[in-house]
MIDRENKOL-654762 format. One record per residue (C-alpha): residue number from 1; residue in three letters; x, y, z. Coordinates in Angstrom, 1 decimal. Last residue first. Layout:
<recs>
{NUM, ALA, {X, Y, Z}}
...
</recs>
This chain:
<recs>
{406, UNK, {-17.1, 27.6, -16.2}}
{405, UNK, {-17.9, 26.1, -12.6}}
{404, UNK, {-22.1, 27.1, -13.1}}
{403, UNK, {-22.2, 26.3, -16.6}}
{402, UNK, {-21.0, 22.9, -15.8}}
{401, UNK, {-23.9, 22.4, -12.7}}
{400, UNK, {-26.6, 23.9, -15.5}}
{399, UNK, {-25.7, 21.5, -18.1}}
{398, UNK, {-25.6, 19.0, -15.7}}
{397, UNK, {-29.1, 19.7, -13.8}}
{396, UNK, {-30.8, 20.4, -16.8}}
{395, UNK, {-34.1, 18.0, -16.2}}
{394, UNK, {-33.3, 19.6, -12.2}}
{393, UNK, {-33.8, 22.6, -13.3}}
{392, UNK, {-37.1, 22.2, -15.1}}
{391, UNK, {-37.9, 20.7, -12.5}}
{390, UNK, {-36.9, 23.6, -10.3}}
{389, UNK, {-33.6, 24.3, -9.1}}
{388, UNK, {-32.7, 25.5, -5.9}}
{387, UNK, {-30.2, 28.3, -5.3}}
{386, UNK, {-30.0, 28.9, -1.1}}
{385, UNK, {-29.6, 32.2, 0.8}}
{384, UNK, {-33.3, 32.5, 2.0}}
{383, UNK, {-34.4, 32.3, -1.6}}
{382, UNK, {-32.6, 32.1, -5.3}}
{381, UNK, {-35.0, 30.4, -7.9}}
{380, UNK, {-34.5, 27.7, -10.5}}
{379, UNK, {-34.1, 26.8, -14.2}}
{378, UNK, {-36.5, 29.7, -15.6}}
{377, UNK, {-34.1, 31.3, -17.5}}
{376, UNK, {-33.5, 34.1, -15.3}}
{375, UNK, {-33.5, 32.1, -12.1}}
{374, UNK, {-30.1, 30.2, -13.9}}
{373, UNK, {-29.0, 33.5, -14.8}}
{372, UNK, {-28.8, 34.6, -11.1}}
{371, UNK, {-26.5, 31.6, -10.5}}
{370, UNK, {-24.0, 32.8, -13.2}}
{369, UNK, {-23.7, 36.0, -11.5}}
{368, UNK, {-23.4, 34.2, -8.0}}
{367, UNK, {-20.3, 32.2, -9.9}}
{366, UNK, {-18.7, 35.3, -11.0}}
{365, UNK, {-18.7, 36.5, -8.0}}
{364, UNK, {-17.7, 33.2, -6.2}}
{363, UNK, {-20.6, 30.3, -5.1}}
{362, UNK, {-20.4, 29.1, -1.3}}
{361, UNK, {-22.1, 31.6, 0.3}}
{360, UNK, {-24.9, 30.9, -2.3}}
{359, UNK, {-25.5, 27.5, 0.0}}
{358, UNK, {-26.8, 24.9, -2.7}}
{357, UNK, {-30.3, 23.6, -2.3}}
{356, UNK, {-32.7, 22.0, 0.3}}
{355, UNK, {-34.4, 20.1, -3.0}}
{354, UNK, {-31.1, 18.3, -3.2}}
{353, UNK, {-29.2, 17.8, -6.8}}
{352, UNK, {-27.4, 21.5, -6.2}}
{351, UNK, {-25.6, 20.1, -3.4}}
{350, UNK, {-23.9, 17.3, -5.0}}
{349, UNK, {-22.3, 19.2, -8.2}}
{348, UNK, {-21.7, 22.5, -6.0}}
{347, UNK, {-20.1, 21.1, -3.5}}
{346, UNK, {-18.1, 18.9, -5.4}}
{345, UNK, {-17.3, 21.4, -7.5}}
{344, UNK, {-15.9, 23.4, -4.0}}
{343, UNK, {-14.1, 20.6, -2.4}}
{342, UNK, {-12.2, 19.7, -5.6}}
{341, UNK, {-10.8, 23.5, -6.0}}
{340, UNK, {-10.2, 23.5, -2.5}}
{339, UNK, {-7.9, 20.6, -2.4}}
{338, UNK, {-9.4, 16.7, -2.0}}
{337, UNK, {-6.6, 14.5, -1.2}}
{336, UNK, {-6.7, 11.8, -3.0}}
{335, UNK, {-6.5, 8.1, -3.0}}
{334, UNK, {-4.9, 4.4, -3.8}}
{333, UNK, {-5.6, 0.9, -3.6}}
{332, UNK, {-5.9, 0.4, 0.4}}
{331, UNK, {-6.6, -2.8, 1.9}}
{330, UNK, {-5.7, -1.6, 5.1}}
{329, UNK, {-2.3, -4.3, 6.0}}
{328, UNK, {-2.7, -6.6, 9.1}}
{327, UNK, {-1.7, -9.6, 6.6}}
{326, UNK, {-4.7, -10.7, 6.7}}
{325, UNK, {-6.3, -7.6, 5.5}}
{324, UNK, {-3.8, -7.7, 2.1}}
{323, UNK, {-5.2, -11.4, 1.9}}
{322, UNK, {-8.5, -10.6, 1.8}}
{321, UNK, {-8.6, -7.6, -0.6}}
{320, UNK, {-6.6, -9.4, -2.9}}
{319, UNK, {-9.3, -13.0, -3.2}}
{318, UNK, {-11.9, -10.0, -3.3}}
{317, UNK, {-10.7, -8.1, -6.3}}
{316, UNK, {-11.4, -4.5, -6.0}}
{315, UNK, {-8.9, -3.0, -3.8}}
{314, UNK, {-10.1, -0.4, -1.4}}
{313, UNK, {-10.7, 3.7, -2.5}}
{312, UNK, {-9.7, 6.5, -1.3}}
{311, UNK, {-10.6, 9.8, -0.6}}
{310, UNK, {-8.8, 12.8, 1.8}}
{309, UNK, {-11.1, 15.8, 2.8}}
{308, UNK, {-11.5, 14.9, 6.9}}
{307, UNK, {-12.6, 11.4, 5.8}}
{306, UNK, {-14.4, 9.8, 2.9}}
{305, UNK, {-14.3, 6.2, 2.0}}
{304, UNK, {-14.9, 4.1, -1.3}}
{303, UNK, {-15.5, 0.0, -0.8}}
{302, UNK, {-13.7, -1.5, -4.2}}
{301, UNK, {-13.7, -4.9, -1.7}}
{300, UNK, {-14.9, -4.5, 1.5}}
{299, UNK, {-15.4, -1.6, 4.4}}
{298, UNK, {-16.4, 2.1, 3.6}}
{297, UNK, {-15.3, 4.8, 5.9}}
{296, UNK, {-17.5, 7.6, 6.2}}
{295, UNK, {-17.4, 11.1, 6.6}}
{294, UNK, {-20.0, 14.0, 5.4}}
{293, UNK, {-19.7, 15.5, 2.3}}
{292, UNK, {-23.6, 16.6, 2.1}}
{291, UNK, {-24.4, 14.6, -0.9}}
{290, UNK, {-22.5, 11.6, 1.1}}
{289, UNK, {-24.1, 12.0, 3.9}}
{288, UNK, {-27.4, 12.4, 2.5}}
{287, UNK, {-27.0, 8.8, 1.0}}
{286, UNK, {-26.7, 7.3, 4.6}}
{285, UNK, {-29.8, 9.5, 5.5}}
{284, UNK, {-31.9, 7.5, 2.7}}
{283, UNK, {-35.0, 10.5, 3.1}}
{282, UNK, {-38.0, 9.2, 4.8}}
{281, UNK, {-39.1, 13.1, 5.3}}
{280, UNK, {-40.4, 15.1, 8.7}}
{279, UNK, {-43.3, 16.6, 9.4}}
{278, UNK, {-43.3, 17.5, 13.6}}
{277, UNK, {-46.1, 16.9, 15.4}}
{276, UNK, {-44.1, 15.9, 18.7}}
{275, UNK, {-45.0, 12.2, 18.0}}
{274, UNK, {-43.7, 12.2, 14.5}}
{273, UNK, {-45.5, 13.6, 11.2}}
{272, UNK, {-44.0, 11.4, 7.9}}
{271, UNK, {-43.3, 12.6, 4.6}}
{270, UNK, {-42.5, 9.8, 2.1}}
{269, UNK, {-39.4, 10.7, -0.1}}
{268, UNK, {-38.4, 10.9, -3.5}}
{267, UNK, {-34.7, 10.1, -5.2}}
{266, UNK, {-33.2, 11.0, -8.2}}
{265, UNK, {-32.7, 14.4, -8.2}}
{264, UNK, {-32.7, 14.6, -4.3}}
{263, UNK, {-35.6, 15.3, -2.1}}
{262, UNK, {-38.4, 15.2, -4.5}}
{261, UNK, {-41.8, 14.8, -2.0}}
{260, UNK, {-43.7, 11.7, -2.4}}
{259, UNK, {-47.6, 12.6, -2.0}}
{258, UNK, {-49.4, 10.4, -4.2}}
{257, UNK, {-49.1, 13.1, -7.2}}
{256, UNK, {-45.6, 13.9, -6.0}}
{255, UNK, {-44.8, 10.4, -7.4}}
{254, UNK, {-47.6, 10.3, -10.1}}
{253, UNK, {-46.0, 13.5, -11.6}}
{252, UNK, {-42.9, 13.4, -10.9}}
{251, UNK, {-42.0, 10.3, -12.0}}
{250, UNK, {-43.7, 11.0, -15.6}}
{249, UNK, {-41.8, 14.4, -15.9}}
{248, UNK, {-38.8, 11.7, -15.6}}
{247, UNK, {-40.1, 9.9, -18.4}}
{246, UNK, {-40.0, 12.2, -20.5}}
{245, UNK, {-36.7, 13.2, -19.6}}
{244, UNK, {-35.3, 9.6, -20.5}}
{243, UNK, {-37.0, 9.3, -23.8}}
{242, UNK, {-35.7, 12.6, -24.9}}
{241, UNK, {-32.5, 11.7, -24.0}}
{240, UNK, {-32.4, 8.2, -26.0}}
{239, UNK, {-31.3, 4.8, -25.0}}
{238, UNK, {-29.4, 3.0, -27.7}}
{237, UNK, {-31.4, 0.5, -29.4}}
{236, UNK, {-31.0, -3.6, -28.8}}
{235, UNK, {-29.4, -6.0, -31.2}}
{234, UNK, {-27.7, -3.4, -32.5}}
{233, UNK, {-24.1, -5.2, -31.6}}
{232, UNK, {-23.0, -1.7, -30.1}}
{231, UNK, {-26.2, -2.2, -28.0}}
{230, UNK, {-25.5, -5.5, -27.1}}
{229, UNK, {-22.1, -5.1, -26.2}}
{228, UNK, {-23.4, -1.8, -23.6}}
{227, UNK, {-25.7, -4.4, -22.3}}
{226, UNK, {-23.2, -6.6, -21.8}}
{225, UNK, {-21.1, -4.4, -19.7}}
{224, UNK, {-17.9, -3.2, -20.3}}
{223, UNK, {-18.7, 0.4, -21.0}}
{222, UNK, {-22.1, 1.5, -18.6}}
{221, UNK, {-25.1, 2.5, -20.4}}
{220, UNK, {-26.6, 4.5, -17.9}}
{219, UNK, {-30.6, 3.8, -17.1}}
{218, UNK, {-32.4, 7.0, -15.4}}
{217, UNK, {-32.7, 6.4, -11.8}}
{216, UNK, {-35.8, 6.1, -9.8}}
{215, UNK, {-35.1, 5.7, -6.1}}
{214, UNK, {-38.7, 5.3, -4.1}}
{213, UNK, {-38.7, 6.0, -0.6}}
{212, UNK, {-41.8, 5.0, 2.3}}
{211, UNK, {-43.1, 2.2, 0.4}}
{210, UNK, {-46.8, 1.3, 0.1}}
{209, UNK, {-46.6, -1.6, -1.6}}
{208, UNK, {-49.2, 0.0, -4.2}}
{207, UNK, {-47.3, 2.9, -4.9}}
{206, UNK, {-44.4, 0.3, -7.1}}
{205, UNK, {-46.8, -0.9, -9.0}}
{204, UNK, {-47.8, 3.0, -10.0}}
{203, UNK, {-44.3, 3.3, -11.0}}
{202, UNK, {-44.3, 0.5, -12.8}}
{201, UNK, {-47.1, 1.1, -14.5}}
{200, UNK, {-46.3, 4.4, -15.7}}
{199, UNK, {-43.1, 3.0, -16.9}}
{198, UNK, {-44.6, 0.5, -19.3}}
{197, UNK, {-47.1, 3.6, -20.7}}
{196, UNK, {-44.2, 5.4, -21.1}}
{195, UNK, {-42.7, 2.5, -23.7}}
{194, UNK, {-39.8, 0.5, -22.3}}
{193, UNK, {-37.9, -1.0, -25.4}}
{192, UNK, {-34.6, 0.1, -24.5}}
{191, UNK, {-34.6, 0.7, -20.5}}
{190, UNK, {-34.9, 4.3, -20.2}}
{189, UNK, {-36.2, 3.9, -16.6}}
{188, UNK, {-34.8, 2.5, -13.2}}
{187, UNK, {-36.1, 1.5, -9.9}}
{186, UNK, {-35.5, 1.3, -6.3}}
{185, UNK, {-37.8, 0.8, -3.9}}
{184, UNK, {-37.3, 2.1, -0.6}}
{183, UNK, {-39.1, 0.6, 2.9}}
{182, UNK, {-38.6, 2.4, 6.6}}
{181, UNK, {-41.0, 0.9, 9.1}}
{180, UNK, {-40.0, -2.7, 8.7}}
{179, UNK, {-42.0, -4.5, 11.4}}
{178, UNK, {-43.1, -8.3, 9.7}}
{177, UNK, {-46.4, -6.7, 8.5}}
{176, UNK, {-44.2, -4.0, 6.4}}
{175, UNK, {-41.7, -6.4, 5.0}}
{174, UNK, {-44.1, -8.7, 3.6}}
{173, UNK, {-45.3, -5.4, 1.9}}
{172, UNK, {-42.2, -5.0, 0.5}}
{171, UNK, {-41.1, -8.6, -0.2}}
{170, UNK, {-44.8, -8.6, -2.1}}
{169, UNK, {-43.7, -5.5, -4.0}}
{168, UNK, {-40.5, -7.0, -5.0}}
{167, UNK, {-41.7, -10.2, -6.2}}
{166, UNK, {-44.1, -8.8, -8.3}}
{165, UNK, {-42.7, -8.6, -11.7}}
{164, UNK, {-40.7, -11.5, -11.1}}
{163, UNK, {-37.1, -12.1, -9.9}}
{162, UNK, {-33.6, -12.7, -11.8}}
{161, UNK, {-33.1, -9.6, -13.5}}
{160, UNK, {-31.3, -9.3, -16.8}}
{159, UNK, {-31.7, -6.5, -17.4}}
{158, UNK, {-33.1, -7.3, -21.0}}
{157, UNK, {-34.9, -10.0, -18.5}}
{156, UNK, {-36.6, -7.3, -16.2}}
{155, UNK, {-37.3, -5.2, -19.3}}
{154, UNK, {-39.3, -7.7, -20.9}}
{153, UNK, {-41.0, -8.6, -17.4}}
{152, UNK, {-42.3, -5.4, -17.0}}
{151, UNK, {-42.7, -4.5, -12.7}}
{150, UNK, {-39.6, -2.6, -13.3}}
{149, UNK, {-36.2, -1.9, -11.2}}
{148, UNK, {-37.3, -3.4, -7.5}}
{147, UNK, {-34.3, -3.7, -5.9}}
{146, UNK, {-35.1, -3.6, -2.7}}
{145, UNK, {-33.7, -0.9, 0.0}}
{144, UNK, {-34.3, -2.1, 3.6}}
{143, UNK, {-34.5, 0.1, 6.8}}
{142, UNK, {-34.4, -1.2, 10.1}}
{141, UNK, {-31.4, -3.8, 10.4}}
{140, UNK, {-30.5, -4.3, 14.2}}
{139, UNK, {-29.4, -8.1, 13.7}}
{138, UNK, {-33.3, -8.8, 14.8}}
{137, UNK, {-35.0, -6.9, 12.1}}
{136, UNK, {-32.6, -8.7, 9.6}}
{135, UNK, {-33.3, -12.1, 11.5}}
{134, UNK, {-37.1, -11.3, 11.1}}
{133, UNK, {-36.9, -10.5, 7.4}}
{132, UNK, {-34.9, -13.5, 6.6}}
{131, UNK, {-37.8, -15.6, 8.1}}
{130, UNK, {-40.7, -13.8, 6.3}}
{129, UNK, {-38.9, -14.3, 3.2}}
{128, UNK, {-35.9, -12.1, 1.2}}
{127, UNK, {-33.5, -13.7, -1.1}}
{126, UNK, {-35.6, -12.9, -4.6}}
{125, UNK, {-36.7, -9.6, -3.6}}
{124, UNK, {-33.0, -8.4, -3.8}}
{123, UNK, {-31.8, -6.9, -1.3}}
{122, UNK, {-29.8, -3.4, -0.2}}
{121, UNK, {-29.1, -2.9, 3.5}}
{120, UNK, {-29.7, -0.1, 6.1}}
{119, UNK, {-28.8, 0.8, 9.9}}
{118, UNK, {-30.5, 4.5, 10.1}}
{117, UNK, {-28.8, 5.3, 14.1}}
{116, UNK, {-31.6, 6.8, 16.3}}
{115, UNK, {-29.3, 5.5, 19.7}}
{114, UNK, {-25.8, 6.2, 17.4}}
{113, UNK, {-23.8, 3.8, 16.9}}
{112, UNK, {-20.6, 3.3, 18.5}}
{111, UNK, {-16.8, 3.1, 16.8}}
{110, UNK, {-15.5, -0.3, 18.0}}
{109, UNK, {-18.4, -2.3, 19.6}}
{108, UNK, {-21.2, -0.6, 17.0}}
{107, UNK, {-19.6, -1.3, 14.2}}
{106, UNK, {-18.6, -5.1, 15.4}}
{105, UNK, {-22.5, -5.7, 16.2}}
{104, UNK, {-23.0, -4.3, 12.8}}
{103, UNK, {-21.1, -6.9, 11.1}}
{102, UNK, {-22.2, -9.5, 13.7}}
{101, UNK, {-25.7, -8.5, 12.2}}
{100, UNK, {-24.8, -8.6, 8.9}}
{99, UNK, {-24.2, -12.2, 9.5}}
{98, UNK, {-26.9, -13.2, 11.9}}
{97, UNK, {-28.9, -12.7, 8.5}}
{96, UNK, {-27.3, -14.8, 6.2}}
{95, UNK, {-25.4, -13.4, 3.8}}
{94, UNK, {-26.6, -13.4, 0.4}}
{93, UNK, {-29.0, -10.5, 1.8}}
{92, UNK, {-25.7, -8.2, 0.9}}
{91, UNK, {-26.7, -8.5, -3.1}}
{90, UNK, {-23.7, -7.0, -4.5}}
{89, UNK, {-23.3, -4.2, -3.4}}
{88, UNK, {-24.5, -2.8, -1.0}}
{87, UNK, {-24.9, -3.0, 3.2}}
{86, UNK, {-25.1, 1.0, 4.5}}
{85, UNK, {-24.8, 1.9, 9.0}}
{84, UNK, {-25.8, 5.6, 9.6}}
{83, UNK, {-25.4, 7.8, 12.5}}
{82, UNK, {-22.4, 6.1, 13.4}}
{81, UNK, {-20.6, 7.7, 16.8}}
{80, UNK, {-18.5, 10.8, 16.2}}
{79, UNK, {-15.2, 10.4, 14.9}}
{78, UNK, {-12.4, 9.7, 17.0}}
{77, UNK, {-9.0, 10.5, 15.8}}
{76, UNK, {-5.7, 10.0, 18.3}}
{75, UNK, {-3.2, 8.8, 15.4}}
{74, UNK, {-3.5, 5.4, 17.0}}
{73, UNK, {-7.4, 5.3, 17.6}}
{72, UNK, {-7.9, 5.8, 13.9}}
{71, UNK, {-5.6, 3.1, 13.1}}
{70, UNK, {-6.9, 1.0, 15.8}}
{69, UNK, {-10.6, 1.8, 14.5}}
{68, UNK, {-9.7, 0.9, 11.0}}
{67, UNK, {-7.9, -2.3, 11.8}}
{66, UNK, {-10.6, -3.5, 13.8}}
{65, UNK, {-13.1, -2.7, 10.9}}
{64, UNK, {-10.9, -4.3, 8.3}}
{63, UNK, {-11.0, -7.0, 10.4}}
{62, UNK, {-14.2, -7.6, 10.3}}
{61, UNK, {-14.4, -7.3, 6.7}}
{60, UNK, {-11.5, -9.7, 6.1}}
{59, UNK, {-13.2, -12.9, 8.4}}
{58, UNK, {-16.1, -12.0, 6.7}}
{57, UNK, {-15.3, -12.0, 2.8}}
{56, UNK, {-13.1, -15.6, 3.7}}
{55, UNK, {-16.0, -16.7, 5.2}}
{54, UNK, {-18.4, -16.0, 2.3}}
{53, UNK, {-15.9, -16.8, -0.3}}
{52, UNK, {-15.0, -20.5, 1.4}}
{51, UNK, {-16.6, -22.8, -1.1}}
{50, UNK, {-14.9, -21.0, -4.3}}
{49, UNK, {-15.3, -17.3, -5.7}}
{48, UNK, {-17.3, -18.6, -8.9}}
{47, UNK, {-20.5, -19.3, -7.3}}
{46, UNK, {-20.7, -16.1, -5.7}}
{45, UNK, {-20.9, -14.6, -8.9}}
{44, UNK, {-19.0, -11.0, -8.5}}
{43, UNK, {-19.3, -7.7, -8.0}}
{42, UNK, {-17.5, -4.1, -8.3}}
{41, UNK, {-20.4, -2.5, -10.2}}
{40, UNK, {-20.6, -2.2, -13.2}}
{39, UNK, {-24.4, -3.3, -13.9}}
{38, UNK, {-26.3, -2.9, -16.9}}
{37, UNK, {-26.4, -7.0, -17.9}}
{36, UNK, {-27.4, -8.0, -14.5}}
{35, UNK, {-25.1, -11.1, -13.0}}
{34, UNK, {-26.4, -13.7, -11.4}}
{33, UNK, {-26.4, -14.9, -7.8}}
{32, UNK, {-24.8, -11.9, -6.4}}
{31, UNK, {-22.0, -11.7, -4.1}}
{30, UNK, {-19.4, -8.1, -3.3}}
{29, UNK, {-20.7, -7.3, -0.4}}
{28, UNK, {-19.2, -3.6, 0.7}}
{27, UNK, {-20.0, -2.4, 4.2}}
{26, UNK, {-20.4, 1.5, 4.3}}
{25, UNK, {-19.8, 3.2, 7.7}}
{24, UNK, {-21.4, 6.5, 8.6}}
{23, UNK, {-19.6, 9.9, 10.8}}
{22, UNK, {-21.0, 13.3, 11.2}}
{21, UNK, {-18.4, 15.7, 10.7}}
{20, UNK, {-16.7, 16.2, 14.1}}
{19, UNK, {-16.7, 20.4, 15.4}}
{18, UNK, {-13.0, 21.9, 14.5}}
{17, UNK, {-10.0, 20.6, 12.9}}
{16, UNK, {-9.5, 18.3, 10.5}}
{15, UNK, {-8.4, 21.0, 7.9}}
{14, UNK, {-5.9, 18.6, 5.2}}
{13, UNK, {-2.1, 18.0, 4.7}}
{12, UNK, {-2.1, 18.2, 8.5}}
{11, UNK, {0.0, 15.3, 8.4}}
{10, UNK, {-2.3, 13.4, 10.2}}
{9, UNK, {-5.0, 13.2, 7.4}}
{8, UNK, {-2.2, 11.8, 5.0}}
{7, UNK, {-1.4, 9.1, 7.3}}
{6, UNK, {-4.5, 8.2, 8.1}}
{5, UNK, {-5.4, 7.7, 3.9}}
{4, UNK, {-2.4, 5.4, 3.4}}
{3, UNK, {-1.0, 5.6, 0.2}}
{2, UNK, {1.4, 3.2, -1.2}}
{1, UNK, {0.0, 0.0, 0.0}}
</recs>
């Protein structure tokens, strides 16, 4: 390991002073069952990483946590107690349920977790059943993100998804009468061959579990996977732009017309009113972190991590990322350390994709002039000392982000 992330945060190479960030923790699984034609992730068949993968994976994953908090311990930093806990991948519910919840059990011995701590993990409907939903209840899990995609079973097998049309929603309601109380569904549009009328239903599908979050991302042709072969083949057609926004203004529309409320570009949120009468959003907190450039260390192979302004990433391969952990080494690829100009685009690229807006404090002269032509042409509105786009906005977010850091 040529960079190590501790090292560089010690040096004083980057601020770490002042008030703790808030802190989350992001456990990498690196299994599925099969392998969707779209995806790039950093995952692999578990059938293909030998008898012992899931072991192997755990006995490295714990003590990457051990030799994360020593390390931290060591140069004398202590974050804040979790506030969130995030299983992807992968498919984490390959895993068996006591599992994760050692996993969390170890978070929670060496860094803490917060008392209201959001403790997530990503499934697919096809793992889940009333049993698996207890033991994830019982390992401390309380919110679960299912990967839903489409309720169309021509677009679920040019994804090359595994489960049925309904699976998901049945998972999700199963979900609710076993105790969830914090359900997301994720899905994506722009799959070639969707027509609107497709999307519509899945969208209104997806209402009818009654989830508390709905991601819905537009499909990215990702180089390397098969999808992207296919399409250069022309054995499928290319996703097209207008395609993709219209279908977005169809999100909108039936999401915010059953009440969601567009927290992030991508992502819309049940409101909720708690105890003390305050309305308050299922937003994925986890994923705020990230938008706001919280900390976070990420755990597994590929897993990304954030702290104090430096970035790096772990090694991808699994067999690698094992051995380099049992050999007491973090399993460290490389990083960055973020310098002011980074810190400010990435500012302004994450914050202007939330509803709540991008700080003007943050923006230059010249920026604030730019930001006053974005209200100009109809893209947004400046209020309270925040820029927020408007759908319109948000259609252009790119375009309107790049003009911005011209």
């Amino acid at each position: 390991m040529t960079f190590h992330p501790l090292d560089t945060v010690a040096s004083g190479a980057v601020a770490g002073s002042g008030p703790a960030r808030p802190f989350g923790v992001y456990l990498h699984v690196p299994f599925c069952a099969a392998r969707c034609g779209y995806c790039d992730f950093n995952t692999y068949l578990l059938s293909s990483q030998g008898p012992d993968a899931v072991q192997r994976y755990l006995a490295a994953a714990h003590g990457e946590i051990e030799a994360a908090a020593s390390a931290m311990a060591s140069r004398g930093m202590a974050p804040p107690p979790a506030s969130t806990v995030f299983f992807g991948g992968g498919t984490p519910t390959m895993l068996a349920p006591d599992q994760l919840g050692g996993l969390v059990a170890h978070v929670r011995q060496v860094w803490g977790l917060d008392a209201g701590a959001e403790v997530t993990t990503e499934a697919n409907p096809e793992t889940l059943s009333a049993e698996v939903l207890d033991g994830l209840l019982e390992a401390g899990i309380n919110r679960l993100s299912i990967g839903m995609q489409s309720a169309d079973r021509g677009v679920l097998t040019l994804l090359d998804r595994v489960h049925t049309p309904g699976r998901a929603v049945e998972m999700a309601r199963l979900a609710r009468r076993r105790g969830f109380d914090d359900i997301s569904l994720d899905l994506i549009f722009g799959t070639p061959g969707e027509g609107v009328g497709s999307w519509r239903t899945s969208l209104e599908t997806a209402l009818g579990a009654d989830p508390d979050h709905i991601s819905a991302y537009s499909l990215i042709v990702e180089e390397g996977t098969r999808l992207a072969a296919r399409i250069r083949r022309g054995e499928v057609p290319m996703t097209d732009e207008d395609d993709l926004a219209d279908k977005y203004l169809v999100t909108e529309e039936i999401l915010t017309g059953a009440g969601f409320v567009n927290y992030e570009v991508s992502n819309w949120a049940r409101p909720s009113t708690g105890a003390d009468g305050v309305v308050d959003l299922h937003r994925a907190e986890h994923n705020m972190g990230y938008w706001l450039g919280h900390d976070w260390w990420g755990i597994g192979p590929g897993a990304h991590s954030h702290l104090a302004d430096v970035r790096w990433w772990n090694v991808k391969a699994p067999r690698h990322y094992d051995e380099m952990v049992e050999a007491g080494e973090l399993p460290v690829d490389d990083g960055e350390v973020l310098g002011e100009v980074e810190r400010h685009e990435e500012t302004v690229l994450l914050r202007l994709r939330l509803a709540d807006g991008l700080p003007l404090a943050e923006l230059s002269g010249d920026e604030l002039g730019r930001a006053r032509r974005v209200a100009d042409e109809g893209l947004g509105e400046e209020s309270g000392g925040m820029l927020r786009l408007n759908l319109r906005g948000r259609l252009l977010a790119d375009r309107v982000i790049t003009d911005l850091l011209v």
